[in-house]
C-alpha positions as CSV (number, residue, x, y, z in Angstrom):
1,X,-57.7,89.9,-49.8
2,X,-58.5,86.4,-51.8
3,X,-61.6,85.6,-53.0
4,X,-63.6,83.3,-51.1
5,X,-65.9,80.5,-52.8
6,X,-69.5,81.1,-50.6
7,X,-69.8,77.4,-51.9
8,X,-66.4,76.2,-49.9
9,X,-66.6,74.4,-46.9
10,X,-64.2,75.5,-43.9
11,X,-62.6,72.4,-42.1
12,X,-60.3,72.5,-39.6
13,X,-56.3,71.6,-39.6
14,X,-58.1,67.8,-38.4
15,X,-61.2,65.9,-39.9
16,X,-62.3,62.6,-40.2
17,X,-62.8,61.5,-44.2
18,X,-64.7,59.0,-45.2
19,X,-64.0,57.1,-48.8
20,X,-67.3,56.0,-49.0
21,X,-66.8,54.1,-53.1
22,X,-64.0,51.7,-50.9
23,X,-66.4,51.3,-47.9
24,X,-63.6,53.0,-45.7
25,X,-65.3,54.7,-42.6
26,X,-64.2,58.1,-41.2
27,X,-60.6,57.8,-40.4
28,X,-58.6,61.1,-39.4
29,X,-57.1,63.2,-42.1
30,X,-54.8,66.4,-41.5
31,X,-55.6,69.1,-43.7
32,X,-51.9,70.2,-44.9
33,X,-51.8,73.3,-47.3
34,X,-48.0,73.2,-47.3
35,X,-47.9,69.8,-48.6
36,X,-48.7,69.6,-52.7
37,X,-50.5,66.0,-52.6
38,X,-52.6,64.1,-50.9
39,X,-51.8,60.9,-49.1
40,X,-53.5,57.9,-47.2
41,X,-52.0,54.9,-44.9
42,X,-51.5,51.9,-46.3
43,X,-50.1,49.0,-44.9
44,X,-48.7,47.1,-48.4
45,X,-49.8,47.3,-52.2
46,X,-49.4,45.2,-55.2
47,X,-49.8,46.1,-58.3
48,X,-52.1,44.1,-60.9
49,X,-52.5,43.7,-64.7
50,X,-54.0,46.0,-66.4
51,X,-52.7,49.4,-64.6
52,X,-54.6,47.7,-61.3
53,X,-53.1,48.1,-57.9
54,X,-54.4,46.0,-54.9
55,X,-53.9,47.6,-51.0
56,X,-54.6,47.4,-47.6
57,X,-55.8,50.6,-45.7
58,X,-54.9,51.2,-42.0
59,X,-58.0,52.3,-40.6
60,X,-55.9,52.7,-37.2
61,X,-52.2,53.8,-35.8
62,X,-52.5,51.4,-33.0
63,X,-53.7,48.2,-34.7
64,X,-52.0,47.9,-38.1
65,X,-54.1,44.5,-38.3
66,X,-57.0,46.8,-38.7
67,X,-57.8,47.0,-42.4
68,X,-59.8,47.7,-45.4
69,X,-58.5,45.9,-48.7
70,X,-58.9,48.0,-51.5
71,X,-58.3,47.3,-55.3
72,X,-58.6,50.6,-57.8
73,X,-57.1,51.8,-61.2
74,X,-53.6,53.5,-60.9
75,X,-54.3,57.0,-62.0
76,X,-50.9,58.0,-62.3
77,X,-46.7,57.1,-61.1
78,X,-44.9,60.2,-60.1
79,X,-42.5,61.2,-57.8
80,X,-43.0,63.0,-54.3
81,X,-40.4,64.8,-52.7
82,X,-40.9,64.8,-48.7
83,X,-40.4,67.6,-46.0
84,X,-37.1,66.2,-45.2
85,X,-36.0,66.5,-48.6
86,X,-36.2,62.6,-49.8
87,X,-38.1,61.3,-53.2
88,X,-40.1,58.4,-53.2
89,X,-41.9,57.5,-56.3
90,X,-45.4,57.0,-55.7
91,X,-48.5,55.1,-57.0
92,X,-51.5,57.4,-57.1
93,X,-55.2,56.6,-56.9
94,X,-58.4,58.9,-57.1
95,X,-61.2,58.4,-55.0
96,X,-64.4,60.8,-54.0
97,X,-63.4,62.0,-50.1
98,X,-66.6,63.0,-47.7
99,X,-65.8,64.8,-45.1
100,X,-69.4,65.9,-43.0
101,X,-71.8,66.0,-46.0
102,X,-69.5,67.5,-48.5
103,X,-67.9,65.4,-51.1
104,X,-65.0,65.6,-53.2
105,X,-62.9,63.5,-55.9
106,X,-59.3,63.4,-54.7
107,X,-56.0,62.2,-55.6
108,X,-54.4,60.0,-52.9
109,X,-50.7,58.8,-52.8
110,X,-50.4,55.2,-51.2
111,X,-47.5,55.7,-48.8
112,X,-46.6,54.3,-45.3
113,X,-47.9,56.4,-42.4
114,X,-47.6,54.3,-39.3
115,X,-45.5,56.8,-37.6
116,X,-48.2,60.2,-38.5
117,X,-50.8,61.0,-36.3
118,X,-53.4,60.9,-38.9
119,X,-54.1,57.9,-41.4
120,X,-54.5,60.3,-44.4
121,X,-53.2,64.0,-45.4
122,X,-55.4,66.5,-47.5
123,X,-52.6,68.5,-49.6
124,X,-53.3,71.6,-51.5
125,X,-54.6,69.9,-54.3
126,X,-57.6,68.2,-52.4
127,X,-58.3,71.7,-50.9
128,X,-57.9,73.9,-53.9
129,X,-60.4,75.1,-56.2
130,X,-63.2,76.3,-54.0
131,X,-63.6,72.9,-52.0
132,X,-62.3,73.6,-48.9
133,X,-60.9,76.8,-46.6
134,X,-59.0,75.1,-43.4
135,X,-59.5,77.1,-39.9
136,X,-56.0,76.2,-38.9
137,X,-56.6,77.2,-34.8
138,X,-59.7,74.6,-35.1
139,X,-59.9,70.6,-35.1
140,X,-63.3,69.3,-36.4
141,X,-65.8,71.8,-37.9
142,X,-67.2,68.9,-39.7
143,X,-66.7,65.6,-38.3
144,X,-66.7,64.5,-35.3
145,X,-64.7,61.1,-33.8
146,X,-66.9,57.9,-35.4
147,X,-68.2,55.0,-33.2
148,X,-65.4,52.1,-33.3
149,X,-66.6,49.3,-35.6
150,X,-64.4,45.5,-36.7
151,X,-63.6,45.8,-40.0
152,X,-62.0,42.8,-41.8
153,X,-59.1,42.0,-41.1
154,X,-56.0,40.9,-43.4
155,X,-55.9,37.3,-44.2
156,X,-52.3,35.5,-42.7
157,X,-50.0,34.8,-45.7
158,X,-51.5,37.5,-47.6
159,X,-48.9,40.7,-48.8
């Protein structure tokens, strides 16, 4: 038997996570305890001076056009080695997640998800420490789908 934080929340295997400091709404995550990190769609990056990074989040699979622009310190560079086997070195941000009314400040890989069902994965190191406990037979114990809502979209010419 493992000991269970009475403070943790149980999610299920889907959510939607809001990043409320970037003003990104509830977009849907898949909570993933065989994946180490944590990653969320973006559609390009750049980096800036000053360890500063610059990116677009898609807020939806079927309209990449769909976006919140996003600049953020880089916490860290490291290297992520994929399900299939591949390494990708990868630019790493932290942000606080919310996900129904609890909160958390999470590390987040920007990486290419256009083909994934969800716009953002929740590894084991977003669930850890007495966060979260996933139901993996359940979809949504704490969010439910959000409203649609226009966000801004990219301007043309821009990466």
């Amino acid at each position: 038997m493992t000991d269970q934080n009475p403070n943790s929340a149980v999610i299920g295997w889907q959510e939607y996570v809001a990043l409320p400091e970037w003003n990104v709404p509830p977009i849907r995550a898949k909570s993933d305890s065989g994946a180490r990190s944590s990653a969320i769609d973006v559609v390009d990056f750049e980096e800036l001076p000053g360890d500063r990074v610059l990116f677009h989040v898609a807020l939806s699979k079927l309209n990449r056009d769909n976006l919140v622009t996003i600049e953020a310190p880089i916490k860290r560079r490291t290297r992520i080695k994929s399900s299939n086997g591949s390494v990708h070195d990868r630019i790493i941000v932290e942000t606080t997640i919310k996900v129904g009314e609890h909160e958390a400040l999470v590390e987040l890989g920007l990486v290419c998800r256009k083909t994934m069902l969800c716009r953002m994965l929740l590894g084991r190191t977003a669930l850890v420490a007495g966060r979260f406990l996933v139901n993996s037979e359940k979809r949504y114990l704490l969010s439910q789908k959000p409203a649609s809502t226009k966000h801004k979209k990219r301007r043309p010419g821009k990466p």
